[in-house]
Each structure stands twice: as structure tokens, then as C-alpha cells.
Biotite code that builds the C-alpha atoms (Angstrom):
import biotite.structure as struc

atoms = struc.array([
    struc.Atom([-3.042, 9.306, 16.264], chain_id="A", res_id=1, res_name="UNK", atom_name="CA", element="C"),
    struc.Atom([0.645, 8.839, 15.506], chain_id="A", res_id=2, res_name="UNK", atom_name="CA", element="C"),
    struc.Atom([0.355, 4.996, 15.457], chain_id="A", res_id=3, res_name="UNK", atom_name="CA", element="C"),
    struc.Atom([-2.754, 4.943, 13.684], chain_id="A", res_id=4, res_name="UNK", atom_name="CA", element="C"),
    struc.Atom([-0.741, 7.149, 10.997], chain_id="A", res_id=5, res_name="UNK", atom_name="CA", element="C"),
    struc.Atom([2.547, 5.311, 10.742], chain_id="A", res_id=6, res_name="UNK", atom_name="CA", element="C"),
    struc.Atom([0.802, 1.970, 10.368], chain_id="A", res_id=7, res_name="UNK", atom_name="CA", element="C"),
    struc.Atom([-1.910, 3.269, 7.457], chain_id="A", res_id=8, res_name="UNK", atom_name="CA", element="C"),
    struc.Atom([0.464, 5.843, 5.657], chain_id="A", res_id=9, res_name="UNK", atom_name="CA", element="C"),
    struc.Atom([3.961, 6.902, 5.441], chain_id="A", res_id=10, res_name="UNK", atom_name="CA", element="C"),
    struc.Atom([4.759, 9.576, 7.935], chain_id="A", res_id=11, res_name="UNK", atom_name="CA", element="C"),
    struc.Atom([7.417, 12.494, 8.293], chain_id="A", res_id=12, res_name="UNK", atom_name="CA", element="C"),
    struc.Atom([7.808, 15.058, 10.741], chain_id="A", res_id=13, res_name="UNK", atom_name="CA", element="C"),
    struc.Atom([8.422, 18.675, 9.085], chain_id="A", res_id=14, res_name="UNK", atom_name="CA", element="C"),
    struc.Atom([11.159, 20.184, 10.278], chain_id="A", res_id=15, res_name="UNK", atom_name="CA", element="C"),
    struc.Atom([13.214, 23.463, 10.040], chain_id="A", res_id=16, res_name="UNK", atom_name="CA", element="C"),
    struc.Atom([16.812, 24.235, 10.278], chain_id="A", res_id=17, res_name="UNK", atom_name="CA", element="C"),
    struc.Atom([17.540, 27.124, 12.850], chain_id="A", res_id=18, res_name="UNK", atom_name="CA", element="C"),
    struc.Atom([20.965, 28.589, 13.916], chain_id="A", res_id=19, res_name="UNK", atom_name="CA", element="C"),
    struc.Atom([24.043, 26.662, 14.232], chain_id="A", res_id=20, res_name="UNK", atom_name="CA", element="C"),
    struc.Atom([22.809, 23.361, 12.316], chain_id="A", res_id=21, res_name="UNK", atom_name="CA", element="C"),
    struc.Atom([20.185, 22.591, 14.748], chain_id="A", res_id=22, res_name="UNK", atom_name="CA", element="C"),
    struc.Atom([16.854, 20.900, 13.277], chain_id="A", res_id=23, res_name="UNK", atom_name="CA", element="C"),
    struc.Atom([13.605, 21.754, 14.794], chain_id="A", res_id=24, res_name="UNK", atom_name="CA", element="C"),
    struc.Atom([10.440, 19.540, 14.159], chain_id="A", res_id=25, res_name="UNK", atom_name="CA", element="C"),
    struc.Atom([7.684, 22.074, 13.426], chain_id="A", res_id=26, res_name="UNK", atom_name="CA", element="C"),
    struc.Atom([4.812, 19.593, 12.357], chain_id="A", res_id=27, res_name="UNK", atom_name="CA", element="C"),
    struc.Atom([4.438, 16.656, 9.761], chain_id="A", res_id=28, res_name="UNK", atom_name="CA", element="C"),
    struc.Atom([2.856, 15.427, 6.792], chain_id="A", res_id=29, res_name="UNK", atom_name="CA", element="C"),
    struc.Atom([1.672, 11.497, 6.035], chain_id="A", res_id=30, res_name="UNK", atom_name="CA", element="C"),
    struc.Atom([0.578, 10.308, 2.831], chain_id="A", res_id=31, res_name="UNK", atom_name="CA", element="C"),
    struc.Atom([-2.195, 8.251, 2.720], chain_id="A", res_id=32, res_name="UNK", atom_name="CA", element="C"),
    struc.Atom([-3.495, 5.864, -0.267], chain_id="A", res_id=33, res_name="UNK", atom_name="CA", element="C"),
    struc.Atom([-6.203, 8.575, -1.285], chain_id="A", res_id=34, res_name="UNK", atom_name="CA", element="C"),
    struc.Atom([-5.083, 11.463, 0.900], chain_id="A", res_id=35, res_name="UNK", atom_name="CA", element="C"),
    struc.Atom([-2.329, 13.745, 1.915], chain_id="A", res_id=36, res_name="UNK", atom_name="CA", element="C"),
    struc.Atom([-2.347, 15.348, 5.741], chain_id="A", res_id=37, res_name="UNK", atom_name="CA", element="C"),
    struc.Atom([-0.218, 18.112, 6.986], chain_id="A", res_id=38, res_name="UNK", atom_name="CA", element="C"),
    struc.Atom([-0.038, 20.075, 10.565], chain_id="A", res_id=39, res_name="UNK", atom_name="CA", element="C"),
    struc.Atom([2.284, 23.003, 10.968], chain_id="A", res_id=40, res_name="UNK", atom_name="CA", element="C"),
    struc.Atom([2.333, 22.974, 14.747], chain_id="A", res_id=41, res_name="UNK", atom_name="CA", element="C"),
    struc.Atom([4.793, 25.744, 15.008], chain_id="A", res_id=42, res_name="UNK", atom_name="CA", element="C"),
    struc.Atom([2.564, 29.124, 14.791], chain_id="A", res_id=43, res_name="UNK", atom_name="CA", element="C"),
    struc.Atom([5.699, 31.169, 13.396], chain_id="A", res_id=44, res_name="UNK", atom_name="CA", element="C"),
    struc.Atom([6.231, 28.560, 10.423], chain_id="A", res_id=45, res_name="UNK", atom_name="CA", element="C"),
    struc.Atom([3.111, 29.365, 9.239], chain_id="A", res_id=46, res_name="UNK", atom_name="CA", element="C"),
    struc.Atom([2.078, 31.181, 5.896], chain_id="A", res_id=47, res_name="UNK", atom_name="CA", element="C"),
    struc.Atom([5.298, 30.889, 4.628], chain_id="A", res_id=48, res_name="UNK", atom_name="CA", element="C"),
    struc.Atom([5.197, 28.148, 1.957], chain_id="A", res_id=49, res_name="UNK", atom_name="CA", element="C"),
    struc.Atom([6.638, 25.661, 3.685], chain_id="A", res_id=50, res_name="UNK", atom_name="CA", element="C"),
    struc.Atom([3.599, 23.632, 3.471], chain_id="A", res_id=51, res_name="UNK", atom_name="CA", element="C"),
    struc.Atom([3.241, 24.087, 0.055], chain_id="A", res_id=52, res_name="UNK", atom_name="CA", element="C"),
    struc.Atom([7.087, 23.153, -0.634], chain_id="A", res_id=53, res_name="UNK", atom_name="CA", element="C"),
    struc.Atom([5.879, 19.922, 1.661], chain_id="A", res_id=54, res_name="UNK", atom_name="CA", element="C"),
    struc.Atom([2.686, 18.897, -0.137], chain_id="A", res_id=55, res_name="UNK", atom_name="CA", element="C"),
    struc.Atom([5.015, 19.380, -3.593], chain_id="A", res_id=56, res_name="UNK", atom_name="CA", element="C"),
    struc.Atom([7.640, 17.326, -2.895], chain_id="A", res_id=57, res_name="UNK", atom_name="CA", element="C"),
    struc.Atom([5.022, 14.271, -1.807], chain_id="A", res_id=58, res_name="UNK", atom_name="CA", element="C"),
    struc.Atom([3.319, 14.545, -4.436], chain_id="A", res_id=59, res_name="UNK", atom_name="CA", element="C"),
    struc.Atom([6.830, 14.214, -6.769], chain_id="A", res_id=60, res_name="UNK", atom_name="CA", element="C"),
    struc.Atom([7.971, 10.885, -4.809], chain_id="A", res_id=61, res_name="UNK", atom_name="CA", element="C"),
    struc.Atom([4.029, 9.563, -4.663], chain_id="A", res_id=62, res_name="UNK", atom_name="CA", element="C"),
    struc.Atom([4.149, 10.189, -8.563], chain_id="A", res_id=63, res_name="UNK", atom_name="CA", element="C"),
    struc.Atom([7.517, 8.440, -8.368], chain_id="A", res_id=64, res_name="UNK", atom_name="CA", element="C"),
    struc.Atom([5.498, 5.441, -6.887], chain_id="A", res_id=65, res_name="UNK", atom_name="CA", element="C"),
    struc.Atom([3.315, 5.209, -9.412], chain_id="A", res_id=66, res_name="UNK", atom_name="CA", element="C"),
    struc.Atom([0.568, 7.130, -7.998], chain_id="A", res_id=67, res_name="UNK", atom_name="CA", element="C"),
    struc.Atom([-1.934, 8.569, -10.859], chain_id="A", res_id=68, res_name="UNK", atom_name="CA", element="C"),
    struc.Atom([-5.116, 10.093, -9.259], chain_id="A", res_id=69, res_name="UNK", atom_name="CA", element="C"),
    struc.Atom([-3.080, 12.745, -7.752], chain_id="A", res_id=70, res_name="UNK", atom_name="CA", element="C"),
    struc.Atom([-3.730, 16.459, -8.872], chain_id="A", res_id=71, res_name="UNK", atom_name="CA", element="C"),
])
């Protein structure tokens, strides 16, 4: 799924700063030309608006491309 994903979107892995500066991936998010997925993996990272800080920050830098049919 991973190569299907990095060669038909743009792909990043999600992840969260824990104690002493070291960065955990807890899912990823890949913007596609007419959609946006996004997994939290990590059970404990869920509910917590980090998907929704995700999914906001795409959609600034796909607006930054020039996308327009984006809500």
C-alpha cells in the first residue's frame, strides 16, 4: 500500500515528539489529487486533534499549490 501511495500522492508519516527529543511515527497522511487519507496507528494518539491539526496543515500547503476544490 505504501508504494502504491508514494508513487500516486505525496506521503508523510505522522509523528509525535515524546521525552528527551525522541520522534515517534504514530501514523501518516498522503494527499491525493482529489483526496486526503490519514491513519493514526497509535491507539493513545487518538481523539486528540492531532488529526485535525494534520488534515489543516495539508490542506494550507495543497492551497499553497494551487489546489481549489478543497473545502
Amino acid at each position: 500500500m505504501y508504494r502504491y501511495l508514494s508513487q500516486h500522492s505525496e506521503l508523510y508519516v505522522i509523528e509525535i515528539c515524546e521525552q528527551n527529543d525522541v520522534w515517534k511515527p504514530i501514523g501518516d497522511v498522503s494527499l491525493c489529487r482529489d483526496m486526503i487519507l490519514i491513519v493514526i496507528g497509535v491507539p493513545m494518539y487518538r481523539g486528540k486533534g492531532i488529526g485535525r491539526r494534520v488534515i489543516s496543515l495539508l490542506l494550507e500547503y495543497a492551497r499553497g499549490l494551487g489546489g481549489t476544490d478543497l473545502l
